[in-house]
C-alpha positions in Angstrom: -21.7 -4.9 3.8 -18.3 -3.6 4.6 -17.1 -6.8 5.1 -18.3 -8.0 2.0 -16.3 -4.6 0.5 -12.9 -5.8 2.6 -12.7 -9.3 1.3 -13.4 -8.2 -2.3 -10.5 -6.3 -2.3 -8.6 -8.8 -0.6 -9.5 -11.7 -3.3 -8.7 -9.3 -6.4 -5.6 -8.9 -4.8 -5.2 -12.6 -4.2 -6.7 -13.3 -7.7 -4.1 -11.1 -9.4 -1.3 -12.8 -7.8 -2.2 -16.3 -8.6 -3.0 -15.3 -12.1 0.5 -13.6 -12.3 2.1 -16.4 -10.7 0.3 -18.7 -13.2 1.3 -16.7 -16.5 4.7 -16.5 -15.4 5.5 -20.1 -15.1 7.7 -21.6 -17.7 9.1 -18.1 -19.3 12.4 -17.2 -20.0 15.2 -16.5 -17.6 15.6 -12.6 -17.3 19.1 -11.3 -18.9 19.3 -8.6 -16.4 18.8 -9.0 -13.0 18.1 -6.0 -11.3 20.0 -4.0 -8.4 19.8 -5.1 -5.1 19.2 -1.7 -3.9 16.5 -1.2 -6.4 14.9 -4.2 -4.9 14.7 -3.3 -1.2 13.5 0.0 -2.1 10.9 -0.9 -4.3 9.9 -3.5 -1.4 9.6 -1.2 1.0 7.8 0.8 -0.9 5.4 -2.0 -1.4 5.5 -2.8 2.3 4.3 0.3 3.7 1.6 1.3 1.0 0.1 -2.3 1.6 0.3 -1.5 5.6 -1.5 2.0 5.0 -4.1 0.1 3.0 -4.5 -3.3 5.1 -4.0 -1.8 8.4 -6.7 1.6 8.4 -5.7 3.3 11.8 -2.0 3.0 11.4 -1.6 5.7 9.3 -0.5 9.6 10.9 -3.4 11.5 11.1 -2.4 13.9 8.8 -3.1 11.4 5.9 -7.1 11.7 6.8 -7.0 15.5 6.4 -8.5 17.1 3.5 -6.3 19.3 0.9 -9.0 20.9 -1.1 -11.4 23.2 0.2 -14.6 21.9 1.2 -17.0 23.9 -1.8 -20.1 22.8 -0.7 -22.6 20.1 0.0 -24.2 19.7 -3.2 -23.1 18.9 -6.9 -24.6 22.1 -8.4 -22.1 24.0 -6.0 -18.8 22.2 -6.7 -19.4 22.1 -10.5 -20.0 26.1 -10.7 -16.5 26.3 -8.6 -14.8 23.8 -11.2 -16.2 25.5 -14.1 -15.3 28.8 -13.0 -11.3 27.8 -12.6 -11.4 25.5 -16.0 -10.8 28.6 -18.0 -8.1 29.8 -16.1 -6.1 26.8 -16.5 -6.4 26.3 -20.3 
């Protein structure tokens, strides 16, 4: 089933691209074009949140670590806690 799950993503990813690529096609030149520094960073940017997301053990450990508290098991539990700070924040 996981498999199933990991190829899904991959062709919605694939799908969007070919559909973007598609729509594109035959538009305009752009006016602007932009920086070239903008581009790398953006790219990069792009590079290593597809690497955290295609490759799961690469990333540090620290990424798999929780940073809310762990209420409890059940729903009944973590609703009471959420209710209980919705007041406070409003």
């Amino acid at each position: 089933m996981s498999l199933i799950y990991n190829c899904l993503f991959a062709a919605m990813w694939v799908g969007y691209f070919v559909y973007w690529h598609v729509m594109s096609t035959g538009v305009k030149a752009a006016e602007r074009i932009e920086p070239a520094e903008s581009r790398i960073t953006r790219m990069v940017l792009m590079l290593c949140s597809i690497a955290l997301l295609a490759l799961p053990r690469v990333p540090p450990p620290f990424l798999n670590d929780r940073f809310l508290p762990q209420f409890g098991e059940s729903y009944e539990t973590y609703s009471r806690h959420v209710s209980a700070l919705v007041p406070h924040i409003l």
